[in-house]
Structures are given as structure tokens and as C-alpha cells.
N, C-alpha and C positions, 0 to 999 in steps of 0.2 A: 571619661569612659565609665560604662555603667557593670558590674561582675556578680555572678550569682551566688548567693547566700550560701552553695553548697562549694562552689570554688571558692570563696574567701575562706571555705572553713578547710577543706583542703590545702589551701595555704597554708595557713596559720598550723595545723597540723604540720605538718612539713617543718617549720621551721622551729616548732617543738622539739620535734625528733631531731633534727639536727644539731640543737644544740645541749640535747641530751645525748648523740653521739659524739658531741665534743670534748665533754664532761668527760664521759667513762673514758675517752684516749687519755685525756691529759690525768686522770687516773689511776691508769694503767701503769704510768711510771713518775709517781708524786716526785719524786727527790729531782729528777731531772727539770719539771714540770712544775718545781714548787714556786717558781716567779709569779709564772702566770697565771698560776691558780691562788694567790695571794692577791693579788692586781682584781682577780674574777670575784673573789670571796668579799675584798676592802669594798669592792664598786657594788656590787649587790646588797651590801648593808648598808651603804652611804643612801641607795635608790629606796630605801623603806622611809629613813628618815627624810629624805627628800621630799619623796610624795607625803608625805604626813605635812612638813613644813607645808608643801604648796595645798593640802587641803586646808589650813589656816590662811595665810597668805594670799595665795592665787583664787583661792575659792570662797572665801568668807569675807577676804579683805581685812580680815587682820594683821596689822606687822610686827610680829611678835619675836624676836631674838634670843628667845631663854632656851633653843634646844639643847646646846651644850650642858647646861644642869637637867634636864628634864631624863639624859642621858646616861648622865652620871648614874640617877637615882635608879636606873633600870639595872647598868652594869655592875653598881657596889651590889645591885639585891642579890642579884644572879651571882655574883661572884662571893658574896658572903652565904648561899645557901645552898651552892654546888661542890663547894671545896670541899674533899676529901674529909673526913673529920681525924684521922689519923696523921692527916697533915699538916692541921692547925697548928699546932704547935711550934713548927718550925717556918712559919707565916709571922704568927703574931710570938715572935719573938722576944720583941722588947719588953711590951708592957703585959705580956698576954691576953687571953681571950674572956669576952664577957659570960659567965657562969651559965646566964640566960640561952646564951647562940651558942652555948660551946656545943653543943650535940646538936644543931639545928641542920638537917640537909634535905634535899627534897633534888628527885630527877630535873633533868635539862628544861623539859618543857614546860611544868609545874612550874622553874622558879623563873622561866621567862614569862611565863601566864604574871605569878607576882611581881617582877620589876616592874612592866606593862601598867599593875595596876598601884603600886607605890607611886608611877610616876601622876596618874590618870589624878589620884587622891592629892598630890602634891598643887595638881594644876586647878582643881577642884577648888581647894580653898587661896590658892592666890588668886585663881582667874576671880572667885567673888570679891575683893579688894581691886583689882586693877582692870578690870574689864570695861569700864566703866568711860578708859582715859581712850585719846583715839590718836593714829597716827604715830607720829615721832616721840609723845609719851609715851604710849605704848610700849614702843620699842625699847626704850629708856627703862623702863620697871622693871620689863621680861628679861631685859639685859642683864640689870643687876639682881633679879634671882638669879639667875644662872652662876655670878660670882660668888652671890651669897651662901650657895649651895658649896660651889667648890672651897668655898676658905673652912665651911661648918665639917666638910669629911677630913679637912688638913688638918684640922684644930685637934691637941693634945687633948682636951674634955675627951675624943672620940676614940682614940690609940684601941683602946678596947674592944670596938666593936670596926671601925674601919681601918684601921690599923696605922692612921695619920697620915703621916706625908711616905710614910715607906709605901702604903698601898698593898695591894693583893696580888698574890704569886699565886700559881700552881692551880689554875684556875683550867678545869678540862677544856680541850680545846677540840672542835668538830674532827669527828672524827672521817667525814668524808663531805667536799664539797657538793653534795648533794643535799646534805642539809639546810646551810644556808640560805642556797638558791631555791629550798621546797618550802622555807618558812618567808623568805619574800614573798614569793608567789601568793601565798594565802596571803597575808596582810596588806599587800598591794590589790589582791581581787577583791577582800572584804572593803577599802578605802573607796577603792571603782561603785561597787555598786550601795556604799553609801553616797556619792556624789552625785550617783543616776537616780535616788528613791526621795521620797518629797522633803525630805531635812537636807537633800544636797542643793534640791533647788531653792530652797529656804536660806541656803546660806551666801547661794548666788544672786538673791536677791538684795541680801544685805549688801552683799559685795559692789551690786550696781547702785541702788538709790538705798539707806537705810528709813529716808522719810518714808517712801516711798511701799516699801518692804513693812513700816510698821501700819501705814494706813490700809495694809493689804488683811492686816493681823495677826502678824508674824511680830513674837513674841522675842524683843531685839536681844536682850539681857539672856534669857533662855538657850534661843539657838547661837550666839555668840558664846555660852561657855561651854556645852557639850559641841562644838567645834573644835573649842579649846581642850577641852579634858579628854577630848579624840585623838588630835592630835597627837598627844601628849602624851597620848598610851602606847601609840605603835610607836614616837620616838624615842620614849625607856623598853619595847622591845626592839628596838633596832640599836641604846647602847647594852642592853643583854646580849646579844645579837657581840658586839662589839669587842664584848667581855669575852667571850667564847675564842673569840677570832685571834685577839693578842695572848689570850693565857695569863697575862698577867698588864694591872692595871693602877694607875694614881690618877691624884688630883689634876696633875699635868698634863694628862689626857684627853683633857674636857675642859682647856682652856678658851677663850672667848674667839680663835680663831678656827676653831672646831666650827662654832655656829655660822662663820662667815664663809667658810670651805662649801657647805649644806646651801649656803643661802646664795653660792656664786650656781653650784649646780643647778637651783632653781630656776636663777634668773636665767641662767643661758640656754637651758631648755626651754624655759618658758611657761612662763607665772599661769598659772590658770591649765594646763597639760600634765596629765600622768606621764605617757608616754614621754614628752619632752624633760621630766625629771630624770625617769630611766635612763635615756639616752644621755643627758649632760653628766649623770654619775659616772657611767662608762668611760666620756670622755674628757672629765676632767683627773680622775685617776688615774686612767693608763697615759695622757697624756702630760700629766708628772714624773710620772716613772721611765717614758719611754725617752724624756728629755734628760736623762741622766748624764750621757755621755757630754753635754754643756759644761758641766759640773769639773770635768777630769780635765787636764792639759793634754793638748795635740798640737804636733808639729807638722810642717809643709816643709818638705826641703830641708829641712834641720833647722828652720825659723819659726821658732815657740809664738803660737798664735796670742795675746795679750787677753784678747778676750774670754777663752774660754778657761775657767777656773771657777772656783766655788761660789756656786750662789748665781751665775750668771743661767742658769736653768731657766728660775722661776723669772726673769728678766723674758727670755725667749719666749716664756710661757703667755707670762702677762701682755706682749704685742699681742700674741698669736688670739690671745680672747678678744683685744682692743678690734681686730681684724674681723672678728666671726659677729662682735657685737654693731659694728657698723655697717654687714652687711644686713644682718636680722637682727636688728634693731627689739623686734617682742619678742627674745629670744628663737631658737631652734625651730622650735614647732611654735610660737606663737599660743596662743590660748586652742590651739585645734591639738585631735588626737590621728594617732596613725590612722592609715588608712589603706587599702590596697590600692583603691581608686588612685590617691594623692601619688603614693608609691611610683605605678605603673606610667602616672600622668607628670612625673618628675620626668623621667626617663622620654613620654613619649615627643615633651617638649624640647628638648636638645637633637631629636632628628629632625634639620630643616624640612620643610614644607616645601612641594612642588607645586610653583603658581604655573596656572592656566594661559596661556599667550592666545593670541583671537583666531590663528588656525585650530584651533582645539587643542596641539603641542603643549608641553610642559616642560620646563627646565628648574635648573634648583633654583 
């Protein structure tokens, strides 16, 4: 089915609004509300660094692993250049603060603009060492910076300045979920319409044939590392982003199952789709948390069920993606993006079809 360009926009308006009327409810009363608005805030930021990973990944064809450090380096900036300065003190308790950053502070957006670009610089000068390598090395290097990164903030040399293995407390935290979901917004529209302008298609080309892509005269070195160092920027604004969300943050936060959480969202949405990132962040968040009750002990009859107890969640969990991957197999959406067309042409398939019989009659 074919929809006009003024109703798709009607649409799509609509379900703006509506989910900026769902915001201001769940608003209206935070403390009651603070689940779900914790669940909406986690998924929303996981969905930045998501789409970032899949514009390396799904769109370039890079298999890169290092967001967990790339994250790191956004959330320590943010979180070392937002703290209160009056409350440094009682942060960097141990060893105290370095002389340098002790008076160092800069507004919310200013210091996610700088994590953004610590991490961008970070990616910069590794991507030129390791960009080089293709495939499951790749992944292998990107991997171990991300380690390298988190042992280099745990390390005593740094007590001073990232405060080691205690990490950063007191770190402002959004003061209305409307922030979050307005700074996705932009960084997910700016990724869009770098994937639609000719460095997106540039990177789609590598992505398909790199021989192919360089006898065109596409500069493989070049657009392989500002893919990378793109990436790389919105995923240190989505751990500033991250930084904001918990209020207080370590090393342990940004452990190597960080990247694989990001990289399941990817896949299950589907390598090569914005849309399909958005969508698997949502539902691989809320559907950890809504499986919670796995976790607790329940009885039938007064006969204590064996299975359910701690840790049997992620058990239920992991069938439940086995099930969703063997049905869509290229993930959710596959390499396509939403659509109204697809939308209305999901639904209009599931109402059988009345065949024609040779009196001209019809039955289901």
C-alpha cells in the first residue's frame, strides 16, 4: 500500500505527541513513576550508542568491540567536569584532587559536547594503529582498548584525577526525562542523515565490496576512520549521557559485557537499521527488568516451584532471544527502516484474503 507524504507526516506527528504525552504523565508523579522512567531513560541511552555501534558495524562493516572504553572516556569527562566543585572534596577523598581540575567545571552540555570529543580523539589515534586489521582482529584490538582504558582509570597513578577504583559520586543527574530523550533525538537525527549524505553511502560501499568501493575512489583508510572516530563520538556522548543517568560511576561499569549488551541490541534489531537499534534497546531493557519476577521464589499450592530463583531471569531471557532470532534470523527489522507502508502492510497481512469462487461468490 502506497500513503501520502502529508499523512505519513501526520502520522508520525501524532506519535510525537503522544509520546510526549506519556513523558509529562509519567512525570507528573516521578516517585510512583520512577521504574519506568528509569527503564525509558536506560533504553534511550543504550539506543544512542546502539545506533553509533550499527553506523560502524552494520553500515561500514566494521566489527569493532571497544564501546565499553570509548564510553568510559565520555562518562569520566562528564563526570569529572560537572561535579559540583564544592563537592570535590568529599569525592576524592582518599588521595585527593589533582591541583590542575580541582576548579575545573563546565555546564551539562558543554561537558557532554567534551566527553563526545575525548572519546572521538581517543578513536582517532587508535583507529590509525588498528584500522588497518579486518574482521575478528579487529574486533580483538578494539576489544582490548576498551580493557586497556578501564584498568588505565582503576590504576592508583590516576586516584587523582579519576579517583581509581572508588570512582565518581555526586555526579548531577537529569533533572527531567525529557532531557535524555531530547539529546537522543538529535544525535540519532544527526547519525540518520550522515548515513543518507555521500560519506553514508561511502561507507555502504565499503561495507559491500571494499575492492570494489576503492576502484570506485573511495578513499578506504579515510572513510573507515571518520566512521570510526564518528562513532566513537556519539558513543562517549551516550557514556556522558550514562554518567548523568546513574549519578555516580567506576570502572565496573564499563566492563566488557557493557559492549556485548550494545552489540546484542544491534544484532536483534538488526545490523544495518536505525530504527531496528531503537527498537531492540527498548526491548532488550524492559525486557530484563520486566523478567524480574523469574528471579524471586513462588509457590502453587504451598509447593515451592525449584525453578524460579536467582539468576533464572536471564535463563528465560536468553530462550526468549533464541526464539525471536530463529524467527528473524537478520534481526527485527533486518537492514530495512520503519515504515508506514511496512507498518499498515504487517497488519494488513494477518486479515485473510477472500478468494473468488466461479459464481463470482467469495468465502474466506
Amino acid at each position: 500500500m502506497t500513503l501520502k507524504k502529508s499523512t505519513k507526516t501526520i502520522l508520525s506527528i501524532t506519535v510525537l505527541v503522544l509520546i510526549a504525552l506519556l513523558l509529562f504523565h509519567l512525570e507528573q508523579d516521578k516517585r510512583a513513576n520512577s521504574y519506568i522512567l528509569s527503564i525509558l531513560e536506560r533504553s534511550i541511552i543504550y539506543a544512542v550508542v546502539a545506533v553509533s555501534m550499527n553506523l560502524l558495524n552494520g553500515f561500514t562493516g566494521l566489527f569493532s568491540l571497544g564501546q565499553a572504553g570509548f564510553m568510559a572516556l565520555g562518562a569520566y569527562t562528564v563526570g569529572i567536569l560537572t561535579i559540583p566543585v564544592e563537592n570535590r572534596p568529599s569525592v576524592y577523598y582518599t588521595s585527593g584532587i589533582n591541583e590542575t581540575i580541582a576548579n575545573w567545571h563546565l555546564p551539562f552540555l558543554p561537558a557532554l559536547l567534551m566527553g563526545g570529543l575525548v572519546a572521538a580523539l581517543a578513536a582517532a589515534l587508535v583507529g590509525a594503529l588498528i584500522l588497518k586489521l579486518k574482521s575478528d582482529y579487529l574486533a580483538i584490538a578494539t576489544l582490548g582498548f576498551s580493557e586497556i582504558v578501564r584498568a588505565v582509570i582503576a590504576s592508583p597513578q590516576l586516584d587523582m584525577i579519576t579517583n581509581g577504583s572508588y570512582g565518581l559520586k555526586k555526579i548531577p543527574r537529569f533533572t527531567t526525562v525529557y532531557i535524555p530523550f531530547a539529546l537522543a533525538a538529535a544525535c540519532i537525527l544527526l547519525m540518520i542523515l550522515l548515513i543518507n549524505s555521500s560519506y553514508g553511502r561511502a561507507f555502504k560501499a565499503i561495507r559491500e565490496d571494499e575492492v570494489a568501493a576503492e576502484a570506485m575512489g573511495i578513499n578506504l583508510f579515510k572513510h573507515k576512520e571518520l566512521s570510526f572516530v564518528i562513532s566513537s563520538f556519539f558513543t562517549g556522548i551516550g557514556g556522558g549521557m550514562l554518567a548523568c543517568y546513574m549519578g555516580s560511576i567506576d570502572s565496573g561499569t564499563f566492563r566488557i559485557t557493557l559492549t556485548y549488551d550494545i552489540l546484542l541490541i544491534v544484532v536483534l534489531g538488526g545490523l544495518g537499521s536505525v530504527t531496528g537499534s531503537i527498537l531492540g534497546s527498548f526491548l532488550v531493557t524492559a525486557g530484563r527488568e520486566w523478567l524480574r519476577f523469574f528471579d524471586e521464589p513462588h509457590a502453587i499450592f504451598g509447593w515451592q516451584i525449584p525453578l524460579f530463583r536467582s539468576g533464572f531471569r536471564m535463563v528465560v531471557f536468553s530462550v526468549l532471544l533464541m526464539v525471536v532470532v530463529l524467527f528473524y534470523r537478520k534481526g527485527i527489522m533486518g537492514d530495512k527502516e520503519f515504515s508506514w507502508e511496512s507498518f499498515f502492510g504487517f497488519f494488513k497481512r494477518l486479515i485473510p484474503k477472500k478468494k473468488k469462487l466461479a459464481g463470482g461468490n467469495t468465502h474466506d
